[in-house]
Backbone atoms as SQL, in Angstrom:
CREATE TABLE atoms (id INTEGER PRIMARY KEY, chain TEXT, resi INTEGER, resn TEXT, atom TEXT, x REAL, y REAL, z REAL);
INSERT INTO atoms VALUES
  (1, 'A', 1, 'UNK', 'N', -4.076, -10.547, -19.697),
  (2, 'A', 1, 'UNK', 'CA', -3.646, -9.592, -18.731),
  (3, 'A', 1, 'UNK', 'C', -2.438, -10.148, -17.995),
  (4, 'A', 2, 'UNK', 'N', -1.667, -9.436, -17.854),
  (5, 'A', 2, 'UNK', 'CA', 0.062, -9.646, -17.091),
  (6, 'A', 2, 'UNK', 'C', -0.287, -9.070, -15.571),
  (7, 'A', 3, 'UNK', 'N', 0.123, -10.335, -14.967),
  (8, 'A', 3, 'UNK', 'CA', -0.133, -9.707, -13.508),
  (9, 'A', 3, 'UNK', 'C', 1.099, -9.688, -12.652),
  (10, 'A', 4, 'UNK', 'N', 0.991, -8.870, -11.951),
  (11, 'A', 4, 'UNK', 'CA', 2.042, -9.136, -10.834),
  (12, 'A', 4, 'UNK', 'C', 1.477, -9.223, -9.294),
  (13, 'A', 5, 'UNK', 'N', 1.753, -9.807, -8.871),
  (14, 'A', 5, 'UNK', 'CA', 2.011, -10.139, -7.432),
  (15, 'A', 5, 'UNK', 'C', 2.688, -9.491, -6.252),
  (16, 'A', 6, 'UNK', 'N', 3.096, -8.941, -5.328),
  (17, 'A', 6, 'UNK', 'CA', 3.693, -8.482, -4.334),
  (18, 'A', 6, 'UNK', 'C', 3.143, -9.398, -2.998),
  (19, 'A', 7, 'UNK', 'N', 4.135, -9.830, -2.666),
  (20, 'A', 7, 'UNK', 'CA', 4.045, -10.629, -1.582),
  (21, 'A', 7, 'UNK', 'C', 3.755, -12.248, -1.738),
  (22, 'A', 8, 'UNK', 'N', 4.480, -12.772, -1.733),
  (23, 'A', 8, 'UNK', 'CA', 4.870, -14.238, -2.354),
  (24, 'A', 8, 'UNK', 'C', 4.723, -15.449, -0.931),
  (25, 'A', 9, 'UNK', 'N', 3.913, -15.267, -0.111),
  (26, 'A', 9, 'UNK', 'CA', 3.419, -16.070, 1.307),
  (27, 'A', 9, 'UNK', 'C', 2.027, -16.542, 1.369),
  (28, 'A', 10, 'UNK', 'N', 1.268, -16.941, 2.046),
  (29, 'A', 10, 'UNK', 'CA', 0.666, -17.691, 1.619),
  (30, 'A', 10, 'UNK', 'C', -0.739, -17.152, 1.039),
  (31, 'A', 11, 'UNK', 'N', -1.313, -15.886, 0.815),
  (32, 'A', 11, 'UNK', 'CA', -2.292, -15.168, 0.236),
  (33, 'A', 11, 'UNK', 'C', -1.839, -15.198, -1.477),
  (34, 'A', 12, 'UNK', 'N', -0.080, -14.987, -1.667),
  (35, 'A', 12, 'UNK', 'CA', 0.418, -14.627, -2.944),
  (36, 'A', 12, 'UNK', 'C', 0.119, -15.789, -3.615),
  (37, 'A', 13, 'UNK', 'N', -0.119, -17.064, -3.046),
  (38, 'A', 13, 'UNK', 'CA', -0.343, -18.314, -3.514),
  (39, 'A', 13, 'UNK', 'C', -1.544, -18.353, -4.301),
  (40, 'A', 14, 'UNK', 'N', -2.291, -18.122, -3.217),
  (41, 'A', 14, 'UNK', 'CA', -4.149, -17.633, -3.384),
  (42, 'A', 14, 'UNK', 'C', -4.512, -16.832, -4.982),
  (43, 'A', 15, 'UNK', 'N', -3.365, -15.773, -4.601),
  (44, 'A', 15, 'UNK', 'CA', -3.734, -14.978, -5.986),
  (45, 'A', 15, 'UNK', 'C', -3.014, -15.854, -7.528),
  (46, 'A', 16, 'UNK', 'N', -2.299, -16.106, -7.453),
  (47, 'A', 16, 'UNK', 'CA', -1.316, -16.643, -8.313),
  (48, 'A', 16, 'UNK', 'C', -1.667, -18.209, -8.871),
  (49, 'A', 17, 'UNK', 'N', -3.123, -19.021, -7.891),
  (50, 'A', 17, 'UNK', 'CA', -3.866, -19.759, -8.366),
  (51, 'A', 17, 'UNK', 'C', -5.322, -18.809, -9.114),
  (52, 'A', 18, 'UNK', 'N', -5.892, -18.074, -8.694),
  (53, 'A', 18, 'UNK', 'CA', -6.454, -17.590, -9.285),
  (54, 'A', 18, 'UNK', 'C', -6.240, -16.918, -10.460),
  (55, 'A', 19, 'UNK', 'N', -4.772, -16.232, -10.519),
  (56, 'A', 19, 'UNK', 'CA', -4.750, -15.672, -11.833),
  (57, 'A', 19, 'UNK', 'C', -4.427, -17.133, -12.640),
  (58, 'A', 20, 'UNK', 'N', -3.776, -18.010, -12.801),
  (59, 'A', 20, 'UNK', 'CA', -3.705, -18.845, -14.037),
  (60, 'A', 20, 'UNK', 'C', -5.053, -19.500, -14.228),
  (61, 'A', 21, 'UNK', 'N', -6.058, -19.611, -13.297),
  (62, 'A', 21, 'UNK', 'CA', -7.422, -20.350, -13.524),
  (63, 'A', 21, 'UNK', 'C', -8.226, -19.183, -14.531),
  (64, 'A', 22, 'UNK', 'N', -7.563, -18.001, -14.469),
  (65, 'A', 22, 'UNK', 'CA', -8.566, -17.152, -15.260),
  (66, 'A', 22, 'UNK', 'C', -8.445, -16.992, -16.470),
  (67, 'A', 23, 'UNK', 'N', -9.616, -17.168, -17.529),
  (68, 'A', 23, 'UNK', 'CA', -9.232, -16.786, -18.778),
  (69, 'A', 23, 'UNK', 'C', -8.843, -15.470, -19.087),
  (70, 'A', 24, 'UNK', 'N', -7.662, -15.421, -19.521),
  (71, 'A', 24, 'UNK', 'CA', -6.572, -14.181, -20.392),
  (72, 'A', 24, 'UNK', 'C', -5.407, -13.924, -19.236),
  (73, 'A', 25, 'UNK', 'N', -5.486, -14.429, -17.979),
  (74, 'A', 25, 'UNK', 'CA', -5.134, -13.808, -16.941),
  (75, 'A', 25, 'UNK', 'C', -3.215, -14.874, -17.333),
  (76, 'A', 26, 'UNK', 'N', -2.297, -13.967, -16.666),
  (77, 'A', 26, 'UNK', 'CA', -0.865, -14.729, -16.962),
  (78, 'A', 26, 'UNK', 'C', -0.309, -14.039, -15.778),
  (79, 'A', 27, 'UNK', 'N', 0.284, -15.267, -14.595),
  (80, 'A', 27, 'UNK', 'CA', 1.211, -14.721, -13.147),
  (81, 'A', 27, 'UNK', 'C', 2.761, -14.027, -14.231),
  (82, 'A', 28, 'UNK', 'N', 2.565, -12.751, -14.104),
  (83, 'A', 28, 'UNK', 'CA', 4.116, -12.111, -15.190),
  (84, 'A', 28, 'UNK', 'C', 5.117, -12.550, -14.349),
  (85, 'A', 29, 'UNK', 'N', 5.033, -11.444, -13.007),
  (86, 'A', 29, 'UNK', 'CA', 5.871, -11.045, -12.094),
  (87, 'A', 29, 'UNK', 'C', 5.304, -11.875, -10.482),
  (88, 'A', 30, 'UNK', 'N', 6.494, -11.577, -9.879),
  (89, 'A', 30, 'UNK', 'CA', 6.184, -11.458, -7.941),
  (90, 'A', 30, 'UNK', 'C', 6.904, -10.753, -7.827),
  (91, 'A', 31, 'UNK', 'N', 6.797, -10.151, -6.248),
  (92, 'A', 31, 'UNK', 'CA', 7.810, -9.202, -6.105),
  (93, 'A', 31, 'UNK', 'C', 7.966, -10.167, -4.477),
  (94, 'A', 32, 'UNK', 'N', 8.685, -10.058, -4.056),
  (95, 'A', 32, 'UNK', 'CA', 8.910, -10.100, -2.145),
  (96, 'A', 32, 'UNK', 'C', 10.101, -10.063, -2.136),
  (97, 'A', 33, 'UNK', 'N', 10.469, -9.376, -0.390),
  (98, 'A', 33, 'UNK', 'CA', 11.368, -8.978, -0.238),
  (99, 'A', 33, 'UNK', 'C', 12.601, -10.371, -0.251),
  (100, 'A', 34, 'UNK', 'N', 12.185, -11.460, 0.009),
  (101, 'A', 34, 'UNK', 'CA', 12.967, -12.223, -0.033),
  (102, 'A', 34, 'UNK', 'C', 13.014, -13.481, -0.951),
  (103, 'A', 35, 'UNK', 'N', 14.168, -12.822, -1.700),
  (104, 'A', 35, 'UNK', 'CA', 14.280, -13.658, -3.219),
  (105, 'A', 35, 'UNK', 'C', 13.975, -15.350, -3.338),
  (106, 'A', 36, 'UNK', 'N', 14.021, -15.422, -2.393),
  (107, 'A', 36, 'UNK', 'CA', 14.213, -17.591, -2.218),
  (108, 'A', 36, 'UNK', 'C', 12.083, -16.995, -2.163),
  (109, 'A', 37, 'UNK', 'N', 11.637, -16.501, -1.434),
  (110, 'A', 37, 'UNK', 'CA', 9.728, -16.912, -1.724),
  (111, 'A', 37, 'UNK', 'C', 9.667, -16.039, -3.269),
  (112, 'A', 38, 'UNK', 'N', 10.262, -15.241, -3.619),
  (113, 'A', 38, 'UNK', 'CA', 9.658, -15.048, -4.944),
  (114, 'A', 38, 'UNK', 'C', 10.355, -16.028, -6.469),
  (115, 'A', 39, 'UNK', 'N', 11.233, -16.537, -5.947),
  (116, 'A', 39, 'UNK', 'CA', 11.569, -17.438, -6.581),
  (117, 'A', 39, 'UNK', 'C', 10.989, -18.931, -6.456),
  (118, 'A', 40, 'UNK', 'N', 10.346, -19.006, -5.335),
  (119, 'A', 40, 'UNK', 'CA', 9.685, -20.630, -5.285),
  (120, 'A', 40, 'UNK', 'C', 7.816, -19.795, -5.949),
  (121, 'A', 41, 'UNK', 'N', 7.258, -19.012, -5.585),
  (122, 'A', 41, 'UNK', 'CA', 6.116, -18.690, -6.112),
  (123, 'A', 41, 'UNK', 'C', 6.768, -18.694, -8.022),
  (124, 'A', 42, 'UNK', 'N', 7.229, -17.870, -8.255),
  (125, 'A', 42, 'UNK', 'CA', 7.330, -17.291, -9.836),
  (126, 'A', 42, 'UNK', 'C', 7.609, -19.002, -10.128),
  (127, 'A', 43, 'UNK', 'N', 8.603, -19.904, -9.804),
  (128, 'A', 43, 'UNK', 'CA', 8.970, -20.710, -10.052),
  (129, 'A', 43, 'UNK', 'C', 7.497, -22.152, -10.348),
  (130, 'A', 44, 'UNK', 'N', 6.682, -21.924, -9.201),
  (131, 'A', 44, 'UNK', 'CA', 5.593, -22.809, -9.223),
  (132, 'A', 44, 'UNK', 'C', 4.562, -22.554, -10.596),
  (133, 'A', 45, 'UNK', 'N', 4.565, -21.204, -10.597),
  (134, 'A', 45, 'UNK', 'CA', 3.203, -20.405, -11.211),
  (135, 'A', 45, 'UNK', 'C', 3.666, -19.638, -12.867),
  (136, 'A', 46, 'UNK', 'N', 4.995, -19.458, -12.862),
  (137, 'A', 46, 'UNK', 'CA', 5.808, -18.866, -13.842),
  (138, 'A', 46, 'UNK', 'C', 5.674, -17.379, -13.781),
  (139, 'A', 47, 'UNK', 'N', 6.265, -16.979, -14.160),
  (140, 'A', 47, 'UNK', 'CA', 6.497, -15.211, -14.483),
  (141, 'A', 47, 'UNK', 'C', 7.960, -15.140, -13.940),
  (142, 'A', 48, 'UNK', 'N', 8.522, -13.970, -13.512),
  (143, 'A', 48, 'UNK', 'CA', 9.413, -13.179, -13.626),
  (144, 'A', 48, 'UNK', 'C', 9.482, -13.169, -11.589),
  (145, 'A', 49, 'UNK', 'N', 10.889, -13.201, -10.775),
  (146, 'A', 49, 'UNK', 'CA', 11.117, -12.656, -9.261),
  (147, 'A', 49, 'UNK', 'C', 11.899, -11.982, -9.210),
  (148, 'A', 50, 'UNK', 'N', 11.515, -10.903, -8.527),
  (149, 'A', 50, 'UNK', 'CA', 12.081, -10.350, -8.263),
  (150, 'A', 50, 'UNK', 'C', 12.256, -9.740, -6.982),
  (151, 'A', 51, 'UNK', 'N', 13.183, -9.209, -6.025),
  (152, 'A', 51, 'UNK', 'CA', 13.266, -8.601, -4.907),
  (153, 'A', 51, 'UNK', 'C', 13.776, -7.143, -4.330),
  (154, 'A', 52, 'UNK', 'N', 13.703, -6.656, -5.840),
  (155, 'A', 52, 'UNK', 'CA', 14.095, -5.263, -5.900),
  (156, 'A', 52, 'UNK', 'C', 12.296, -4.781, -6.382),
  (157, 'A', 53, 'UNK', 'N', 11.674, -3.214, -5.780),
  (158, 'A', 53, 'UNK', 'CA', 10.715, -3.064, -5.702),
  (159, 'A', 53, 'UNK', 'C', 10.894, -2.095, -7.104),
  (160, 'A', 54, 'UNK', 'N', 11.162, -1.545, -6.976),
  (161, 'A', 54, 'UNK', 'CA', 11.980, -0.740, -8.325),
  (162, 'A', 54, 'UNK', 'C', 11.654, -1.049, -9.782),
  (163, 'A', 55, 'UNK', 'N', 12.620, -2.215, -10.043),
  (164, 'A', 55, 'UNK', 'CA', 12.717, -3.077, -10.747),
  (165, 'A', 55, 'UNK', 'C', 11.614, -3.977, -10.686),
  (166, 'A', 56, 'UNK', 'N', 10.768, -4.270, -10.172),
  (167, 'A', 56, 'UNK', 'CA', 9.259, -5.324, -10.562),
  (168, 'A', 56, 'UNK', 'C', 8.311, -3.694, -10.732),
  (169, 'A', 57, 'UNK', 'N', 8.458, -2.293, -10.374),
  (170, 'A', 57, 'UNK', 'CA', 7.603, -1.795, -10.840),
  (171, 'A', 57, 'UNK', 'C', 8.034, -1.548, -12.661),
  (172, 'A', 58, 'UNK', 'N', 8.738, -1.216, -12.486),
  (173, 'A', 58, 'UNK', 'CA', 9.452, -0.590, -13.699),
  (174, 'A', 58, 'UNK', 'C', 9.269, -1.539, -14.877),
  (175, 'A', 59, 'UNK', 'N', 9.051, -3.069, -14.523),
  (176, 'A', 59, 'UNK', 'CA', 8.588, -3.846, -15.888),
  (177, 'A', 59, 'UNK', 'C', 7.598, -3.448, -16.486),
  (178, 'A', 60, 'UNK', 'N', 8.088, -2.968, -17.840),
  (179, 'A', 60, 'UNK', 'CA', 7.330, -2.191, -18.574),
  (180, 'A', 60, 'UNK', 'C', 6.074, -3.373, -19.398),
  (181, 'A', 61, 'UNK', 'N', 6.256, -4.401, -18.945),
  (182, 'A', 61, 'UNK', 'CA', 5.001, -5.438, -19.764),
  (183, 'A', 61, 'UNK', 'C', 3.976, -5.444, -18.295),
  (184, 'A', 62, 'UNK', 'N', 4.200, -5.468, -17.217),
  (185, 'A', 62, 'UNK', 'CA', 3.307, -5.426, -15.921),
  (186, 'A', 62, 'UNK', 'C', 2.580, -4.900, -16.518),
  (187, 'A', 63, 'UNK', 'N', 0.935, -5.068, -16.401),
  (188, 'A', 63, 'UNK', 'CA', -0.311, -4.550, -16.468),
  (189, 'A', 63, 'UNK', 'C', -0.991, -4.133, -15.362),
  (190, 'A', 64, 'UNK', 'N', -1.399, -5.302, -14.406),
  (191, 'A', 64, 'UNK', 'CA', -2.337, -4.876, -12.888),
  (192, 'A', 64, 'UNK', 'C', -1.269, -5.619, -11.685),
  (193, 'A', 65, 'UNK', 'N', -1.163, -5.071, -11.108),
  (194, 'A', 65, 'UNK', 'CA', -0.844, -5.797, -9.587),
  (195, 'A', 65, 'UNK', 'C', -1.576, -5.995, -8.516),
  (196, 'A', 66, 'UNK', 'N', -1.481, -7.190, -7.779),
  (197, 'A', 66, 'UNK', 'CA', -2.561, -7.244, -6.776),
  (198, 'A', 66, 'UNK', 'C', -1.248, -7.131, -5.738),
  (199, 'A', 67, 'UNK', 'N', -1.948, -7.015, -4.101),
  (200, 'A', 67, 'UNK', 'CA', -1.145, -7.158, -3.041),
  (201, 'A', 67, 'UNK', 'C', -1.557, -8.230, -1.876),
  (202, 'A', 68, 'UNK', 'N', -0.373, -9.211, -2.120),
  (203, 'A', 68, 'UNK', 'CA', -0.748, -9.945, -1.321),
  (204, 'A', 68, 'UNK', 'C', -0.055, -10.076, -0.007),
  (205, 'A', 69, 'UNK', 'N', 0.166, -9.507, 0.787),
  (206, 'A', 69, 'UNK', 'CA', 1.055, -8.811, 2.484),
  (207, 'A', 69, 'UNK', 'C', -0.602, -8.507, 3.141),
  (208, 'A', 70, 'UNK', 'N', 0.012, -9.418, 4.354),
  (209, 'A', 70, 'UNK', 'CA', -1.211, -9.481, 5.372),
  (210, 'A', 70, 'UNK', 'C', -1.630, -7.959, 5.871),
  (211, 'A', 71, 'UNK', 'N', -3.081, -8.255, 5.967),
  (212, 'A', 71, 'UNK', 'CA', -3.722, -6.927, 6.272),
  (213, 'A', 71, 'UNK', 'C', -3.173, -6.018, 7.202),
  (214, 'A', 72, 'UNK', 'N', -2.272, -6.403, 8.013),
  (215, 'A', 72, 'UNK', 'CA', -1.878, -5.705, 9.060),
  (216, 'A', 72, 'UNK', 'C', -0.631, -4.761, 8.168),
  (217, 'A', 73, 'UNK', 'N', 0.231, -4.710, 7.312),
  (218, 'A', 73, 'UNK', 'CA', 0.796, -4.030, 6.898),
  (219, 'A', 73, 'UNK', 'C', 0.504, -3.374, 5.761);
């Protein structure tokens, strides 16, 4: 399964250890608005950053996305 991520702070971490601990599970994508955290997450964990919302939906290999942006938003 190809996952993506949204929100690359410190929950996106959370998820992005859990998805590589899982069997079949692969970090594809991140998305956040600011390219330097989706580039140090994608970079730690591998997959794809991006900071256009658009463009991380539109990857046509994305399978599930989780959201990782604090509960308040």
């Amino acid at each position: 399964m190809k996952f993506g991520i949204i929100g690359a702070g410190m929950i996106g971490h959370f998820h992005a250890k859990a998805i590589t601990a899982m069997a079949g599970g692969t970090l594809h994508s991140v998305f956040d608005l600011r390219q330097e955290a989706a580039d140090k997450l994608a970079g730690e964990y591998g997959g794809k950053a991006y900071s256009d919302m658009a463009e991380f939906m539109a990857d046509d290999e994305l399978e599930i996305v989780t959201v990782g942006t604090p509960s308040a938003l």
